[in-house]
N, C-alpha and C positions, 0 to 999 in steps of 0.2 A: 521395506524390510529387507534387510540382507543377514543369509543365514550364514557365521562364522566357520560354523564348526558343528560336527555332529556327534555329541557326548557319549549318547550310546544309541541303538536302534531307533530308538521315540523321542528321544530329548535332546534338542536344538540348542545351540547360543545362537543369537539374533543379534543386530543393531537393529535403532527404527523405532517404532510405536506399536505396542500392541492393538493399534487401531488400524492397523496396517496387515489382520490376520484376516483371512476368510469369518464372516459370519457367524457358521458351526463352531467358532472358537469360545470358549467359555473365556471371559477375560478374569482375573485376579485382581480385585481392586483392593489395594492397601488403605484400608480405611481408619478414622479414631471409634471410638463406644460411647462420644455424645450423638451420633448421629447430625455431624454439621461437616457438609464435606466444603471445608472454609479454601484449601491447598493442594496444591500438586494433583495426582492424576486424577483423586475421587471430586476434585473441582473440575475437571477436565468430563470427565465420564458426566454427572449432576448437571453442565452445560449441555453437552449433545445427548443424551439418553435422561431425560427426566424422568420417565418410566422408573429405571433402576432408581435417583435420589426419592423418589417419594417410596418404595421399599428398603432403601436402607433407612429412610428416616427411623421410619415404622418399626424396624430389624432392632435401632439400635436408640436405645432414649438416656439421657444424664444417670449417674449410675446402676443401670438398669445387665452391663455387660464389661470381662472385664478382659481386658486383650492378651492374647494369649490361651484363653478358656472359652471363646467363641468362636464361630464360623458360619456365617453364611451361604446357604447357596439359594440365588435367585432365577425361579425360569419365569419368563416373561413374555407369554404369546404374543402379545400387539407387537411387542419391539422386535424389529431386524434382527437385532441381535439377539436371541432368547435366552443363554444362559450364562449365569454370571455368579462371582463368587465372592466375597465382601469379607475379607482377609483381615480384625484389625491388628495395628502393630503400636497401637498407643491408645490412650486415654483420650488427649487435649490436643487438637491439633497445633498446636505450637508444641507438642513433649517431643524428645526424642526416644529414639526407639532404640530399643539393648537385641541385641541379638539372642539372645535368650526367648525372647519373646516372640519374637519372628521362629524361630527353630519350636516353641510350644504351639504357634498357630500351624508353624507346617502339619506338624503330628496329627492335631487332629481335623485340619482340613485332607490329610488322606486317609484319615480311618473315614469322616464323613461321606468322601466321595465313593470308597469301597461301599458304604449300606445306604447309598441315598438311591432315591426310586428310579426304576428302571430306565426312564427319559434320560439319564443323566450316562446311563452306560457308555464309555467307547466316546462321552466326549472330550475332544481335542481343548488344552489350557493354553492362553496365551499370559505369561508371566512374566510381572517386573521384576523390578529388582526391589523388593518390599525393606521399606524404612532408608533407601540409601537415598533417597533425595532430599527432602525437607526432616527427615527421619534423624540424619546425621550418621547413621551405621555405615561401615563397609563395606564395601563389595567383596574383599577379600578374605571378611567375615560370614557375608550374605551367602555368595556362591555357593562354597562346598553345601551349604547347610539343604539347599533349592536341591541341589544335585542328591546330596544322600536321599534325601523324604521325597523328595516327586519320581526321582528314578526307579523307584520301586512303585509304582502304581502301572497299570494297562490303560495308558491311553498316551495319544503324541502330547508332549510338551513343547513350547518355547518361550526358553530363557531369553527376556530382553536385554541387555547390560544396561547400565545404566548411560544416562545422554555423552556422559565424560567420565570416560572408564580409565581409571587411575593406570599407569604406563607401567607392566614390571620387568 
């Protein structure tokens, strides 16, 4: 992980992997609402952290949630990593993801994090860049949107960019 630039007091751009954060990091997993992490990171995380796929199975079932109106937060004693947050930004994981949707989960994954129980206080988020990989959204869409809604919450963040960050 290398950190680019420091946006404001808490909140980081990074290159690298969010796997690449200390532990205490709560990761942001861009996920779909069947509950089938088939792609991208939530395949990534369901391969090393089985723990986390068998609670988003569970979090999330065939139209049971609808992206942009849910949010998960997962703590997970056994696991290394205990706290984690299951962000979706689509339906099907072949959909693409509108930005609109990513900027509705932001919203209420920070009013969530504001009234979720007290274990949650003060932890530190390691964040992608949600829907801009398999997603097809822009980062130059994405960004401000992470920056306005996570900048205003009390805890460090860091913004990953995406693997290949568009040149401006």
């Amino acid at each position: 992980m290398k950190i680019i630039e420091a946006i404001t007091n808490t909140m980081s751009l990074a290159d690298g992997s969010v796997f690449d954060t200390p532990p205490e990091f709560a990761i942001v997993v861009p996920v779909n609402t069947m509950g089938v992490p088939r792609a991208g990171l939530a395949k990534e995380v369901a391969t090393r952290y089985p723990e986390w796929a068998q609670r988003y199975r569970k979090a999330f079932r065939p139209g049971g949630a609808v992206a942009g109106e849910m949010v998960c937060l997962h703590y997970i004693a056994e696991c290394e990593r205990r706290f984690w947050v299951s962000l979706p930004t689509k339906t099907h994981w072949m959909d693409s993801t509108p930005a609109s949707v990513v900027e509705a989960g932001l919203e209420l994954m920070t009013d969530i994090l504001a009234h979720a129980h007290p274990r949650w206080r003060g932890v530190p988020l390691a964040v992608p860049a949600p829907g801009c990989g398999l997603g097809g959204a822009k980062w130059e869409d994405i960004y401000p949107l992470l920056v306005k809604h996570l900048g205003m919450i009390d805890r460090r963040v860091i913004l990953f960019r995406p693997f290949r960050p568009p040149v401006y």
